[in-house]
C-alpha positions in Angstrom: -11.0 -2.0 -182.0 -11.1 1.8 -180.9 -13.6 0.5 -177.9 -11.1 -2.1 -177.1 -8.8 0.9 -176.5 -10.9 3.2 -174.9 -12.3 0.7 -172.5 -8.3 -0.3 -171.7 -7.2 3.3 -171.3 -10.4 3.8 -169.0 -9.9 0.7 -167.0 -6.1 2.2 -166.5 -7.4 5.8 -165.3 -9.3 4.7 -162.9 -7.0 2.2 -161.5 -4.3 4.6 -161.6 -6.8 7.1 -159.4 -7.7 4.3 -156.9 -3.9 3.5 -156.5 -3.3 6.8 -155.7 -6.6 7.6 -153.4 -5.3 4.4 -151.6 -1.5 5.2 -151.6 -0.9 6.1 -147.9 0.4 9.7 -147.5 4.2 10.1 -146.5 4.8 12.5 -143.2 8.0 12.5 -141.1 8.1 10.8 -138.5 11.1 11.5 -135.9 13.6 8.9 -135.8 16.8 8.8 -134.3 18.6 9.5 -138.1 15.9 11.9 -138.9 15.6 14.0 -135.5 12.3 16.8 -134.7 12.5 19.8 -133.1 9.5 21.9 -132.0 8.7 24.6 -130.3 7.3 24.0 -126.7 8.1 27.3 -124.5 4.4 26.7 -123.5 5.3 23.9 -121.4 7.2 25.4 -119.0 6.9 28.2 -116.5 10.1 30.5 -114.4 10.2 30.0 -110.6 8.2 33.5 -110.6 5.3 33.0 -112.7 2.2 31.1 -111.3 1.8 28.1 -111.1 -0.2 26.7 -115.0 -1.6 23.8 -114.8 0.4 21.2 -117.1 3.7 23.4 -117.0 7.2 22.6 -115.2 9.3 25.1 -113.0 12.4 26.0 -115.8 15.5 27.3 -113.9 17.3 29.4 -116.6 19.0 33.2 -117.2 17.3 33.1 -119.8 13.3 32.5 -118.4 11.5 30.4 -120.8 12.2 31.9 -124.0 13.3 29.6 -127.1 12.7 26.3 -125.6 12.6 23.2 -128.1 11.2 19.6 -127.8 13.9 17.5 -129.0 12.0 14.0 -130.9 14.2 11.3 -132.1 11.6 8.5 -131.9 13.1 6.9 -129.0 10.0 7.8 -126.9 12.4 10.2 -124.2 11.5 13.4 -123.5 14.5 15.7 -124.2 14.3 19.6 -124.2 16.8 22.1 -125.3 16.4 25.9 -124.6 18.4 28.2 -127.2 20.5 31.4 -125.7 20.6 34.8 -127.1 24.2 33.9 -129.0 22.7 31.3 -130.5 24.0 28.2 -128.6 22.1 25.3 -127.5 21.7 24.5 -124.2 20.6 21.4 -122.2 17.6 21.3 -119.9 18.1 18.3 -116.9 15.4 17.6 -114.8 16.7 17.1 -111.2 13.7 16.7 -109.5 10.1 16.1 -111.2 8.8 18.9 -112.5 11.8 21.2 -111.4 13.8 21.9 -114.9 17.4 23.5 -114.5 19.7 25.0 -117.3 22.5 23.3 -118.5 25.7 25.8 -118.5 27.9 24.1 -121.3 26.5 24.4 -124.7 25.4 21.5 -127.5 25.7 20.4 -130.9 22.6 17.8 -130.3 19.7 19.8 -132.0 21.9 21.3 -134.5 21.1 17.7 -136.6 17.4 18.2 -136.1 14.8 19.6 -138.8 12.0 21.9 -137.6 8.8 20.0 -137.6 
């Protein structure tokens, strides 16, 4: 009888640790309920820098400082620079590759998590 028992409780253990090796792991992903910012100053450059290969021309007072990738799982690119008060600000892309600042601040990226 104590076998019987042991053998159960060790049939149990190690299906309980397979279950749990198995068990994928939960990460974050970005969706339009659940928004992601992250940082991405690196992927632009001011009109006055040289030209980086991979980077985009950001018009803005405020150079390139504080500039967040805005992910909401849609797939669109959307970037958000943040100004020395503290707003949110816009980045539109008129022309490709050419980023200019957006004047009026937003609320957007105040519902996003850091990621």
């Amino acid at each position: 009888m104590r076998s019987a028992t042991r053998r159960g409780s060790t049939i149990a253990a190690i299906t309980a640790a397979a279950l749990t090796a198995l068990a994928p792991t939960a990460t974050a992903q970005p969706t339009y309920y659940n928004p992601i910012l992250t940082p991405c100053t690196h992927l632009f450059r001011t009109p006055l820098d040289p030209p980086r290969p991979n980077t985009d021309v950001y018009w803005s007072p405020f150079g390139t400082a504080n500039i967040a990738c805005y992910d909401d799982g849609t797939a669109t690119e959307r970037y958000y620079q943040r100004d020395p008060w503290g707003g949110w600000h816009d980045m539109n892309e008129l022309t490709p590759g050419q980023f200019f600042y957006v004047i009026f601040t937003s609320t957007v990226p105040n519902q996003a998590t850091w990621g």
